[in-house]
ZADRENFI-614293 format. One record per residue: residue number from 1; x, y, z of N, C-alpha, C, O, CB in turn; residue in three letters. Coordinates in steps of 0.001 Angstrom, whole numbers. Glycine has a CB too. Example, Ala and Ser with C-alpha at 12.3 -4.5 7.8 and 13.67 -1.06 7.14 Angstrom:
<sites>
resi,n_east,n_north,n_up,ca_east,ca_north,ca_up,c_east,c_north,c_up,o_east,o_north,o_up,cb_east,cb_north,cb_up,resn
1,13190,-5690,7800,12300,-4500,7800,13200,-3300,7800,14236,-3319,8465,11308,-4473,9046,ala
2,12850,-2250,7080,13670,-1060,7140,12900,30,7870,13409,1138,8039,14084,-598,5725,ser
</sites>
This chain:
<sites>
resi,n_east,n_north,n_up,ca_east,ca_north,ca_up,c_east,c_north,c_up,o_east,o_north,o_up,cb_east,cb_north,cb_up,resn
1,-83256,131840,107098,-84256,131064,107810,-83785,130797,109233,-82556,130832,109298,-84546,129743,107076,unk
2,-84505,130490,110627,-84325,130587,111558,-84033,129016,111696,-84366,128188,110848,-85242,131347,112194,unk
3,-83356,128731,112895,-83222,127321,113201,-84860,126866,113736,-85491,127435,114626,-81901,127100,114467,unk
4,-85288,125762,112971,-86160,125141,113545,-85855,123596,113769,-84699,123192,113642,-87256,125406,112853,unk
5,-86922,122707,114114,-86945,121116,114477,-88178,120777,114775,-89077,121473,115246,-86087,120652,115660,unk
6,-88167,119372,114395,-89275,118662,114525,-89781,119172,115816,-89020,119185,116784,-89058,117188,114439,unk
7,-91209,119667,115935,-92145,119589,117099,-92601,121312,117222,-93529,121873,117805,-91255,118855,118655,unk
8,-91626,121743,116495,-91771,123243,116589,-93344,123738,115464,-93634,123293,114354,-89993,124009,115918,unk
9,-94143,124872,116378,-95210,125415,115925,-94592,126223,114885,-93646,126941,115209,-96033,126097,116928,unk
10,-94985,126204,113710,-94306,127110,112636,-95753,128019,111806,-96956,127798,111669,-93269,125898,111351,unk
11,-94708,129195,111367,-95491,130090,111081,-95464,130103,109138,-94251,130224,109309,-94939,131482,111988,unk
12,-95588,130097,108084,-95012,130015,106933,-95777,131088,106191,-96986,131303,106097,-95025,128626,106356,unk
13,-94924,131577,105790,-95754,133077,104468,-95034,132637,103381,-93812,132489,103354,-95325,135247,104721,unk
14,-96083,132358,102173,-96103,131906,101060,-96316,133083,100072,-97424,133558,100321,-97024,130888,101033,unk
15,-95807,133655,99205,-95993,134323,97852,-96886,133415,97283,-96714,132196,97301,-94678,134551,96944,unk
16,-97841,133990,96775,-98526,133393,95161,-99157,134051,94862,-99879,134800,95520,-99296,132224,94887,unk
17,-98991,133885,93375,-99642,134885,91638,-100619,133892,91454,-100532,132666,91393,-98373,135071,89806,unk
18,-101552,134658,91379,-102658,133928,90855,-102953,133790,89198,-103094,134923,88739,-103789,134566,91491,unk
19,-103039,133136,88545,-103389,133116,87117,-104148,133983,86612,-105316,133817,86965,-103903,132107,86765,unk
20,-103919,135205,85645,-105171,135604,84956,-105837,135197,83860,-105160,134712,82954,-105104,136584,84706,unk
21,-107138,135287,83711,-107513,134901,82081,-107170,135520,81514,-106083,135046,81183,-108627,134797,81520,unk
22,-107340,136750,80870,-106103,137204,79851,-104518,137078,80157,-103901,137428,81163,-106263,138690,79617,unk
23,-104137,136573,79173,-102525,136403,79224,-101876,137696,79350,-100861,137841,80031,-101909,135707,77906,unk
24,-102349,138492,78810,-101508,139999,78317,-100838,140958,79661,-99826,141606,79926,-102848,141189,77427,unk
25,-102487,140452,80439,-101827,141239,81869,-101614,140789,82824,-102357,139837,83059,-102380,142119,82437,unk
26,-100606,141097,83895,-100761,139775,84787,-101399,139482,85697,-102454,140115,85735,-99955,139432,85267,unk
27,-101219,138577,86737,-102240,137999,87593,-102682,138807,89170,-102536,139999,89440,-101647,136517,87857,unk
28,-102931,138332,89552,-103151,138973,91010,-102314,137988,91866,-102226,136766,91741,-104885,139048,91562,unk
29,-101521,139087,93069,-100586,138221,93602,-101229,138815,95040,-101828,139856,95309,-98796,138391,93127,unk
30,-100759,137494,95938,-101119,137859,97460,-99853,136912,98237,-98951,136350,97615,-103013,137292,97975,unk
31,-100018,136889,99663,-99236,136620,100280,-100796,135448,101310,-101881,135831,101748,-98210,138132,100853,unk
32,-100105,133939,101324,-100838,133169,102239,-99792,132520,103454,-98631,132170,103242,-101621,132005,101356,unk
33,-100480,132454,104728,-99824,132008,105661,-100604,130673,105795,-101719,130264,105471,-99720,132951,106833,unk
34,-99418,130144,106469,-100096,128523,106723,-99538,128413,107913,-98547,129143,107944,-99676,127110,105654,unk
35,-99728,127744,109099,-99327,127720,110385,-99645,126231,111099,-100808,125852,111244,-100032,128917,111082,unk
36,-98716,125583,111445,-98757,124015,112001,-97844,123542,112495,-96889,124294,112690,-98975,123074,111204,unk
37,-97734,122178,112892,-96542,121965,113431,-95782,120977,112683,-96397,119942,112423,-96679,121620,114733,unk
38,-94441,121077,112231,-93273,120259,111875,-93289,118842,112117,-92935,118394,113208,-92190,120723,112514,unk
39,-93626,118201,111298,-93824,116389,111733,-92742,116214,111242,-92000,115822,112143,-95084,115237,111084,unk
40,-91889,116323,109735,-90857,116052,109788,-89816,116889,108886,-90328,117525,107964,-90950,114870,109638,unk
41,-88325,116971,109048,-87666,117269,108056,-87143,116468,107137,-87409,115290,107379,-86952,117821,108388,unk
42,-86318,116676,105897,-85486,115983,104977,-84702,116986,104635,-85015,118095,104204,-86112,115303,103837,unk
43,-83388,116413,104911,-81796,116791,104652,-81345,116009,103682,-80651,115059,104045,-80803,116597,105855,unk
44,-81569,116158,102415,-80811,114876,101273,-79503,115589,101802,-79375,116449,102674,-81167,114865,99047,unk
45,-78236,114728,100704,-77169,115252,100348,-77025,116246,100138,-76014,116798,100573,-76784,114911,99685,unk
46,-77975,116962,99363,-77591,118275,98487,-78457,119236,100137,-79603,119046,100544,-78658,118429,96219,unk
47,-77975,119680,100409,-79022,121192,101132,-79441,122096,100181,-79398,123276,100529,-78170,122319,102238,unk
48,-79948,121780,98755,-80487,122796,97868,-82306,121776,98216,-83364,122284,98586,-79487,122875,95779,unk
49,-82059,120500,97951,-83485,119848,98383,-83981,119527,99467,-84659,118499,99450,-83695,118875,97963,unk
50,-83818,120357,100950,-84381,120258,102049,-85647,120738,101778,-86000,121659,101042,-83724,120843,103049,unk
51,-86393,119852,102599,-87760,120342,102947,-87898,119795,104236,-87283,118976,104919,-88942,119918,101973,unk
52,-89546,120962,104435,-89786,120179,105846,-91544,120386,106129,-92053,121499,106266,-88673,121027,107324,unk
53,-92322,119081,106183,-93621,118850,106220,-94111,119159,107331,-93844,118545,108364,-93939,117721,105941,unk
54,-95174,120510,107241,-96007,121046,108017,-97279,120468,108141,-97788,120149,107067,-96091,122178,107712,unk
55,-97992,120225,109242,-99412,119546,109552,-100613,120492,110701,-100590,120634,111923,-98944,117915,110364,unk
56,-101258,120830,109994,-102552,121644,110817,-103780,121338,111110,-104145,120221,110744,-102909,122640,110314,unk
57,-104491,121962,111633,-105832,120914,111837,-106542,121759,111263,-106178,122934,111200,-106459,120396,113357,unk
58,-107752,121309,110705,-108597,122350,109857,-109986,121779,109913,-110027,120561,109738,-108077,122536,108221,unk
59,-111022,122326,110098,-112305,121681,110736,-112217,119912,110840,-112686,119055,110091,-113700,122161,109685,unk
60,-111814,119854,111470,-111568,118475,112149,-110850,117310,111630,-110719,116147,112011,-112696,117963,112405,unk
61,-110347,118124,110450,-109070,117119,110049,-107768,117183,109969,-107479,118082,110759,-109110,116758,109055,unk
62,-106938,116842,109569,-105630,117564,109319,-105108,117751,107982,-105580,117184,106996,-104633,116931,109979,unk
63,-104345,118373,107964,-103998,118500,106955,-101920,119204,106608,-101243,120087,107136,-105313,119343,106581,unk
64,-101664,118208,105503,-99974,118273,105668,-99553,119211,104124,-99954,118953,102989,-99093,116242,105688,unk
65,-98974,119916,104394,-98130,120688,103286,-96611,120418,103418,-96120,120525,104541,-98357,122318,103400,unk
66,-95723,120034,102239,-94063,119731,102025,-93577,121458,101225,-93636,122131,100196,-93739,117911,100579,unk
67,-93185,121431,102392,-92034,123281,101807,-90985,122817,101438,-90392,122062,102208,-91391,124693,103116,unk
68,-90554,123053,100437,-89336,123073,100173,-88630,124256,100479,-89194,125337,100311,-89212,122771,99026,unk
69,-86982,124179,101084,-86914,125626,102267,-85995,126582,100695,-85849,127792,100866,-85388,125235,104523,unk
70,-85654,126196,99816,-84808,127186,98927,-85857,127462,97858,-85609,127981,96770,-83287,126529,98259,unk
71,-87182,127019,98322,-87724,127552,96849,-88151,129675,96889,-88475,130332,97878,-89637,126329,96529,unk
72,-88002,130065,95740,-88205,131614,95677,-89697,131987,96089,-90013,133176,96041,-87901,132189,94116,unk
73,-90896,130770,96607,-91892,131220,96553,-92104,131297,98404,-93020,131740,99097,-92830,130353,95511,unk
74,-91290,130891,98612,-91048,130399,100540,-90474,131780,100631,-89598,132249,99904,-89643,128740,101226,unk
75,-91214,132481,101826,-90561,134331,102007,-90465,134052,103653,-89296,134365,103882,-92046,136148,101431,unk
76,-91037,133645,104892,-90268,133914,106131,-90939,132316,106550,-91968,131800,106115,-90688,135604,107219,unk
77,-90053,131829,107443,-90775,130578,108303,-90111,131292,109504,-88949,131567,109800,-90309,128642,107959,unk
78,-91842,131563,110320,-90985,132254,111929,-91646,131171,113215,-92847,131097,113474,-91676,134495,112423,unk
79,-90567,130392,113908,-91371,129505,114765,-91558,130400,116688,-91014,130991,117621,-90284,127709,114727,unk
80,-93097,129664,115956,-93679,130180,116917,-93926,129257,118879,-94281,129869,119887,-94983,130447,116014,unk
81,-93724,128346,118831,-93394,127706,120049,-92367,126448,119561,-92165,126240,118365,-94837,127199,120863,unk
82,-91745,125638,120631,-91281,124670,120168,-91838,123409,121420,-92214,123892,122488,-89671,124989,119883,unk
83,-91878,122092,121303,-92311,120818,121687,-91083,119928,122179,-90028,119663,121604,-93053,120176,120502,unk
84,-91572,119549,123450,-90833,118367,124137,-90949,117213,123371,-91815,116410,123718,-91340,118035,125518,unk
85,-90178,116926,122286,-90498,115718,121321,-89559,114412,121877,-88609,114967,122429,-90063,116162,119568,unk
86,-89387,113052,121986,-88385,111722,121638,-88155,110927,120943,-87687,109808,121151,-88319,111038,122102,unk
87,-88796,111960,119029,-89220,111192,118292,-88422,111902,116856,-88600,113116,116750,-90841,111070,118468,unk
88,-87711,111350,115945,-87099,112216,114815,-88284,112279,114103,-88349,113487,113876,-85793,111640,113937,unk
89,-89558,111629,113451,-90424,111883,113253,-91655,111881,113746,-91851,111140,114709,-90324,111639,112691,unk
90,-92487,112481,113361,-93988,112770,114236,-95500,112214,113082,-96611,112723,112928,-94111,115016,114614,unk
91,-95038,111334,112641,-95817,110840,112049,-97308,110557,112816,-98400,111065,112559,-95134,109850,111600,unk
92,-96979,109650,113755,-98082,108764,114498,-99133,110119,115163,-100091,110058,115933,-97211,107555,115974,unk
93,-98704,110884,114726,-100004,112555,114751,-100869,112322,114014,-101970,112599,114488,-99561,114200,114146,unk
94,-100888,111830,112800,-101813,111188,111790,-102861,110399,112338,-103980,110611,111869,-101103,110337,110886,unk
95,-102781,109775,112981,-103791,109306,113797,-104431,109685,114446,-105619,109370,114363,-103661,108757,114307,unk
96,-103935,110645,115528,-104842,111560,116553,-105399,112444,116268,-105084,113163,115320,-104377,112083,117460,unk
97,-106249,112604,116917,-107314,113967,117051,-107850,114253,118626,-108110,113523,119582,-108857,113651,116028,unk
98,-107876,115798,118364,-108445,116176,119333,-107374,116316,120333,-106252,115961,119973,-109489,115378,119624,unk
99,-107510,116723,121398,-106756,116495,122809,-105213,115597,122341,-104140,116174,122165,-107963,115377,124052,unk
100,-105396,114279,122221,-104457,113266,122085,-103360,114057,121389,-102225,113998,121862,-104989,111971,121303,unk
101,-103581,114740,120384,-102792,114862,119354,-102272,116104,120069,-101834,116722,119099,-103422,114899,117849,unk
102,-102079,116723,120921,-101518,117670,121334,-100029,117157,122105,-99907,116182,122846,-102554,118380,122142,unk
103,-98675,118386,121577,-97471,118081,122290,-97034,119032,123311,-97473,120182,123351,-96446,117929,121398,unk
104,-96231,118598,124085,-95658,119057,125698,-95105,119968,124923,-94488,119883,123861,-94569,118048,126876,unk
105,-95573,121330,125960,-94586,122729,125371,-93378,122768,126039,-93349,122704,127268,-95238,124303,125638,unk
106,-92123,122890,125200,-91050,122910,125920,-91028,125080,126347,-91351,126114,125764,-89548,122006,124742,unk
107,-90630,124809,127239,-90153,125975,127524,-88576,126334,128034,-87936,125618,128804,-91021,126322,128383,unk
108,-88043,127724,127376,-87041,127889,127008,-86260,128963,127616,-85113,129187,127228,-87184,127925,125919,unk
</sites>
């Protein structure tokens, strides 16, 4: 996985099998991307339970997904810009919309 941080635009490709109704054969599998920006990470003790909560906007709301970064169903996180942040978390995004909710592109 690449170094990322809070504020960074992230890219995420997800594996998933879809369930079939018959048991016998199996399911249909595809590959979904999800793309947003990093509000926050978690580093427990263990680095087997890091995750890190992605947030996107989707007809006019938002919306947050928690990756966990060692699970087998997580296949590339590639970041795609990163943000002038002064904040370890980016919560208070939850609130905004529109314009407001937009962060300073750092450039590199």
């Amino acid at each position: 996985l690449p170094k990322f941080r809070v504020g960074d635009t992230v890219k995420v490709t997800l594996y998933l099998e879809l369930p079939k109704a018959d048991e016998t054969k199996k399911g249909k599998e595809r590959i979904q991307v999800y793309q947003g920006v990093i509000i926050s990470t978690h580093n427990n003790e263990n680095p087997t339970n890091a995750t890190i909560t992605v947030r996107k906007m989707f007809q006019g709301g938002g919306i947050e997904k928690v990756f966990l970064l060692n699970s087998p169903w997580l296949k590339t996180v590639e970041v795609l810009t990163s943000a002038k942040i002064r904040r370890g978390k980016l919560y208070y995004l939850r609130d905004r919309v529109g314009k407001s909710a937009r962060l300073k592109r750092l450039f590199t």
